[in-house]
N, C-alpha and C positions, 0 to 999 in steps of 0.2 A: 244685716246681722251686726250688732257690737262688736268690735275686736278689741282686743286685749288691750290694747295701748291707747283705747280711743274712751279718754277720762269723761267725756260730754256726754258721747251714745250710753256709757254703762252707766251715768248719772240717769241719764232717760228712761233708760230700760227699769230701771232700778223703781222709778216713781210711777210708769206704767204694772209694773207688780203691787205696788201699793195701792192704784188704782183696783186693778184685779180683785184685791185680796177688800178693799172697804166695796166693791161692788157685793161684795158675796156676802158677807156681815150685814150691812146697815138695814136691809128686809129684816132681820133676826132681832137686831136690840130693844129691846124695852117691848117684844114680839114675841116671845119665844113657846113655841108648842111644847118643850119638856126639855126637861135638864138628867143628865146623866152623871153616874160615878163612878172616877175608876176606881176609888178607894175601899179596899174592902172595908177597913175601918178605918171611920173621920171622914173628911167629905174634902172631895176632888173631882170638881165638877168640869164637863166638858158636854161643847152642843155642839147642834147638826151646824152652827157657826162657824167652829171652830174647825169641823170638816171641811165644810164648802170652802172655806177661805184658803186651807192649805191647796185642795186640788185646784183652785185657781192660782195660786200662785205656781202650782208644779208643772201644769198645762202647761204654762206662758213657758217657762223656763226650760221644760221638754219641747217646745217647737222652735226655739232660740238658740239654746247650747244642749243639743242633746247628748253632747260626751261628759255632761257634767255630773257631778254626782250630787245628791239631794238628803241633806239630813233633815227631818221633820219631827215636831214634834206627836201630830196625829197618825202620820202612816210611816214612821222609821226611815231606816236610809237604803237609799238608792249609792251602790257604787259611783264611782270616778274611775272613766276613762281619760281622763284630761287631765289631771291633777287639782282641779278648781272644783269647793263642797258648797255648796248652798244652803245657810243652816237659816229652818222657820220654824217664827211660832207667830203660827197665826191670827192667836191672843195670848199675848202677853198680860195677865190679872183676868180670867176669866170668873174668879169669886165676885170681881168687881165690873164686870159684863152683865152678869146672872141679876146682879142687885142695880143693874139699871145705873151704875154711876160711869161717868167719861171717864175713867182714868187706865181704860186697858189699851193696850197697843198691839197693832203688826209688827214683828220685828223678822228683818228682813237681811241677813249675813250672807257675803261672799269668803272664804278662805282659800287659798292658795298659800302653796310651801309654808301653814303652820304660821301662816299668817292672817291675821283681817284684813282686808283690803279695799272694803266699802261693807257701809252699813245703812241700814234703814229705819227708822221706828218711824210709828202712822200711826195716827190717830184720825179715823174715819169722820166720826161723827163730830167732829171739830176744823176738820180740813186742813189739819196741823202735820208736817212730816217735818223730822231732823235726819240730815243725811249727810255721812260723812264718807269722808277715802282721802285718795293721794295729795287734793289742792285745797284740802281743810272739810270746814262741817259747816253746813250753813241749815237756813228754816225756810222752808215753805210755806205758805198759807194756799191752798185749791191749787197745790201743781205749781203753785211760781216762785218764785227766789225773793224771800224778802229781806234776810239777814245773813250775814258771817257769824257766827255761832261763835264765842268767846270765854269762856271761864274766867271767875272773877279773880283767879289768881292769887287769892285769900293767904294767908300764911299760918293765919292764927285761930290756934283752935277754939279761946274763946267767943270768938264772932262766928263762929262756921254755922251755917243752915245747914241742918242733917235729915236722913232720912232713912227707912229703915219696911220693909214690909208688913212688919210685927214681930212685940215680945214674944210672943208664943214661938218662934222660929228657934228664938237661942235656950231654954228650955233650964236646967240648973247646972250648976259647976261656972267653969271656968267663962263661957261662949256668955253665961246670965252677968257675969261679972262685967265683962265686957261691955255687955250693953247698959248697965247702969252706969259704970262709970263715964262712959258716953256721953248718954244723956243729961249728965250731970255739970258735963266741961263745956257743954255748948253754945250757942245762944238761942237756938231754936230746936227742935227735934219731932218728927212728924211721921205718921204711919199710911201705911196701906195705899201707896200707890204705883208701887211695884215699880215697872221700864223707866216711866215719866219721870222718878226720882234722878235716875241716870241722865237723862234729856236733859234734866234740871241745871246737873252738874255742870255738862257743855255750854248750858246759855247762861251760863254766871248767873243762873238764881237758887242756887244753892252751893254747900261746899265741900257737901260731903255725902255720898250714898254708898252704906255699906246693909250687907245681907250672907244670906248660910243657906247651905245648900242647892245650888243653881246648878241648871243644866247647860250645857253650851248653848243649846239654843234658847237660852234666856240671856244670854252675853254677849253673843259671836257678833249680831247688830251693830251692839252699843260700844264696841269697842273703837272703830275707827272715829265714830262722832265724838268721843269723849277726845279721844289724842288729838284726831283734827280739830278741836275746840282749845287746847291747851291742858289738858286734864291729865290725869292719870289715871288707867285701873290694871288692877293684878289683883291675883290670889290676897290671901291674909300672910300668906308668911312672902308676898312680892315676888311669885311667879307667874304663867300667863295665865291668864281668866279663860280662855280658851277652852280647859277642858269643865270648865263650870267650878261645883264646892264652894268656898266661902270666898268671898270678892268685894272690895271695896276701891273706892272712884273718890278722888280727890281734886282737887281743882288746879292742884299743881304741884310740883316737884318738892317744895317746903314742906307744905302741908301731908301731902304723902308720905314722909318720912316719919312723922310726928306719928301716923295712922299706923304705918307698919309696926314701928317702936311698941306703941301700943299695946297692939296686938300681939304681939313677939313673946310679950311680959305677963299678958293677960289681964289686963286694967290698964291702970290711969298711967300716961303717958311720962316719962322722968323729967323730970325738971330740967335737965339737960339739951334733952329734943323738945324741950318746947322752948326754951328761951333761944333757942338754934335759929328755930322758925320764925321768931319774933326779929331777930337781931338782922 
């Protein structure tokens, strides 16, 4: 069994759950007998995928740590007798499951004392996992270590690569404002690919991933990959992402300043915080 101090075995165990969790998905993709909605109105689609893959991840981790507690996003939480929360999702973008494109993920969070402590995101059908914790974030390719995960450490929000799930998300008022001005200061800016945008962040090929309305177990993951990579993410007004809401992931300390400022004001970032980050 893993023990708490032992950063290699819960690296292990970590990427056998991603195993687990793309064993139980990859029969389903581009496969699927029916699609379900939880939404009574608008469409919020989930499959027997999305099932399978949480119970195999929970199995593993009930025959592992069974004083742990389990937050999910198909079957809700499981107490903590340990103080350590397991937070899944099991597809992360399952719009973009349904519609047959790669860009959904396993995300796969440990917390302890109100902290992330290692994270996972997997991408099955690609053989790609980013995994972060205490000795940084590195990438995977089939299970094996190919990289140290890095953030481009960008400063300036003119050049930043952004990304975002969709306009539909920020809706009108202040949050619509937001996002055009954005789009407008950037150099690149791109939709709908939900975790992977985060991913992005840590492997310096993007500079910025912001979004609204998130659940922790759309975050809890991608927290330690992003700081183990050199990145930043919080809340919009720069508290912890943790308990989900609006969040945004910068490539590093500058840059994230310029993000928060932003958002603080509700548009275009002051001339102040931007030449801050340039200088």
């Amino acid at each position: 069994m893993p023990q708490r101090g032992d950063t290699a075995e819960l690296d292990r165990f970590m990427l056998a759950l991603c195993d687990a969790a793309g064993a139980a998905i990859l029969p389903y993709f581009r496969n699927l007998p029916g699609i379900d909605n939880k939404a009574e109105g608008g469409f919020d689609p989930v499959t027997e995928a999305d099932r399978a893959a949480e119970r195999a991840i929970r199995a593993l981790i009930e025959s592992v740590f069974p004083e742990d507690g389990i937050l999910g996003e198909e079957y809700g939480p499981k107490p903590s007798g340990s103080g350590r929360v397991w937070v899944l999702d099991p597809i992360d973008g399952t719009r973009a499951f349904v519609c047959g494109l790669p860009t959904w993920m396993t995300l796969i969070g440990l917390i302890e004392e109100e902290r992330a402590v290692v994270g996972a995101a997997h991408q099955a059908f690609v053989a790609e996992t980013f995994l972060g914790g205490p000795e940084g974030a590195f990438a995977y390719r089939h299970g094996e270590r190919v990289s140290r995960l890095k953030s481009s450490g960008s400063a300036l929000l003119k050049d930043a690569r952004c990304g975002t799930t969709g306009p539909a998300r920020y809706g009108p008022g202040a949050k619509a404002r937001i996002y055009a001005d954005l789009r407008s200061q950037v150099r690149e800016f791109r939709h709908d690919a939900d975790a992977y945008f985060f991913a992005m962040v840590a492997a310096g090929q993007m500079e910025i991933t912001i979004d609204t309305g998130l659940q922790t177990y759309d975050i809890a993951a991608l927290v330690p990959i992003i700081t183990g990579a050199g990145g930043c993410v919080t809340s919009w007004s720069g508290g912890s992402p943790l308990n989900g809401g609006d969040i945004v992931a910068s490539a590093g300390p500058a840059l994230h300043e310029v993000m928060l400022t932003m958002l603080a004001q509700g548009g275009k970032a002051p001339m102040k915080a931007s030449n801050a980050a340039q200088n």
